[in-house]
C-alpha positions in Angstrom: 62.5 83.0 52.8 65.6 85.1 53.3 65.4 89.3 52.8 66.6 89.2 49.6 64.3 86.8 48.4 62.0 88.9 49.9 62.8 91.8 47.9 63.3 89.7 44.7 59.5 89.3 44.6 58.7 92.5 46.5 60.3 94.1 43.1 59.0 91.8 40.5 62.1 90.7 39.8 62.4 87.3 37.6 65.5 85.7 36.7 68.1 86.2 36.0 67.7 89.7 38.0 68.0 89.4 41.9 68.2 90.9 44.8 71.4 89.9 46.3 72.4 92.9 49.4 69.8 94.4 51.2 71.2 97.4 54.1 68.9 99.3 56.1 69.9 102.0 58.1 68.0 103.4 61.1 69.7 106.4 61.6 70.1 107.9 57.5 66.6 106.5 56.9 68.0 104.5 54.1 67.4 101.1 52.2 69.8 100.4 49.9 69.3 97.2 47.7 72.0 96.0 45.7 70.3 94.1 42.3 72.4 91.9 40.2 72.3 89.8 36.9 72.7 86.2 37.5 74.8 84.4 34.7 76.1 87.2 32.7 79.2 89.4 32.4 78.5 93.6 31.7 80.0 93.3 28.9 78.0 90.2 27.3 74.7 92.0 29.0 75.7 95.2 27.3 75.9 93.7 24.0 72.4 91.4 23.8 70.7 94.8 24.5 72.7 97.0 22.4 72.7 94.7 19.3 
């Protein structure tokens, strides 16, 4: 199991959410995750939950 499928569960993310960057920094004391929608434009996302 890879970091970002690490992550993925750590978060209780299901598909089609993921984790897909994970960057941890020593010095800033930071984590960033980068989380992303599998299959789907913005646009097209934007629209099944705005409708």
């Amino acid at each position: 199991m890879d970091q970002n499928q690490l992550f993925t569960l750590a978060l209780g993310l299901v598909p089609p959410w993921m984790v897909d960057d994970v960057t941890f920094k020593v010095e800033e004391k930071r984590l960033d995750l980068h989380v992303t929608l599998i299959g789907y434009s913005p646009c097209l996302y934007f629209r099944m939950v705005s409708a």
